[in-house]
N, C-alpha and C positions, 0 to 999 in steps of 0.2 A: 065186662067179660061175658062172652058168649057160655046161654043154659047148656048146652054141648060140653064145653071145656070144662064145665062147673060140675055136672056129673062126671065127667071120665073123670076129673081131679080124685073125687069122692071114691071111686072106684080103687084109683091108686092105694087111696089112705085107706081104706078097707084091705084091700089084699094086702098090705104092710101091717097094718093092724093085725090081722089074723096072722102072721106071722107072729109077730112080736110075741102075742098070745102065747103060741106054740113053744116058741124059744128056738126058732129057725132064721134066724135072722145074720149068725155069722158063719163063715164057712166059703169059700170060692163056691163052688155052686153054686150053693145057696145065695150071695148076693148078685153070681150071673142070670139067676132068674129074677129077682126082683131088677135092674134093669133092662133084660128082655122084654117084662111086664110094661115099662115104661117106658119101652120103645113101640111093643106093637097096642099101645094105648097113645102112643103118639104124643106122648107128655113130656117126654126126656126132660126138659129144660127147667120142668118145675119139678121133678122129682126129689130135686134136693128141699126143696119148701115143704113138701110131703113128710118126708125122712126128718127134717129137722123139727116138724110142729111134733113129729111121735118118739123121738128118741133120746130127745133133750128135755130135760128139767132142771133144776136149781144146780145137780150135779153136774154141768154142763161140762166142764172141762175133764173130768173124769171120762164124761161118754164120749166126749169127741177120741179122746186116745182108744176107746172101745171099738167105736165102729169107725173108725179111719177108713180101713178098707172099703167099706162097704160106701162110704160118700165119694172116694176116690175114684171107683167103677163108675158110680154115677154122675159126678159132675166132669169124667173126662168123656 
């Protein structure tokens, strides 16, 4: 994998991170920016790799019904 792609990744999972932090993470807006983010970072495709290392834990299937939305924006 290209050092380029490996930092914008990082990038990603930072600005989702500091979301998450925040507790901005649901909301139509709000997930129309975080896939704007992962468009003009030109990641779209792994966005959901992103989304899924930070959102998911043991509770997995609880959070998937949580943020539904917000993977849905992103992987279509």
């Amino acid at each position: 994998m290209n050092i380029i792609i490996v930092v914008i990744v990082i990038m990603m999972y930072l600005c989702v991170q500091q979301r998450k932090v925040a507790g901005e993470l649901i909301g139509t807006e709000r997930e129309k920016e975080i896939v704007l983010e992962a468009e003009r970072l030109e990641i779209r495709d792994k966005a959901p790799l992103v989304l899924a290392e930070l959102l998911y834990d043991v509770n997995i299937i609880a959070q998937i019904k949580h943020h539904r939305n917000l993977f849905c924006r992103v992987c279509v």
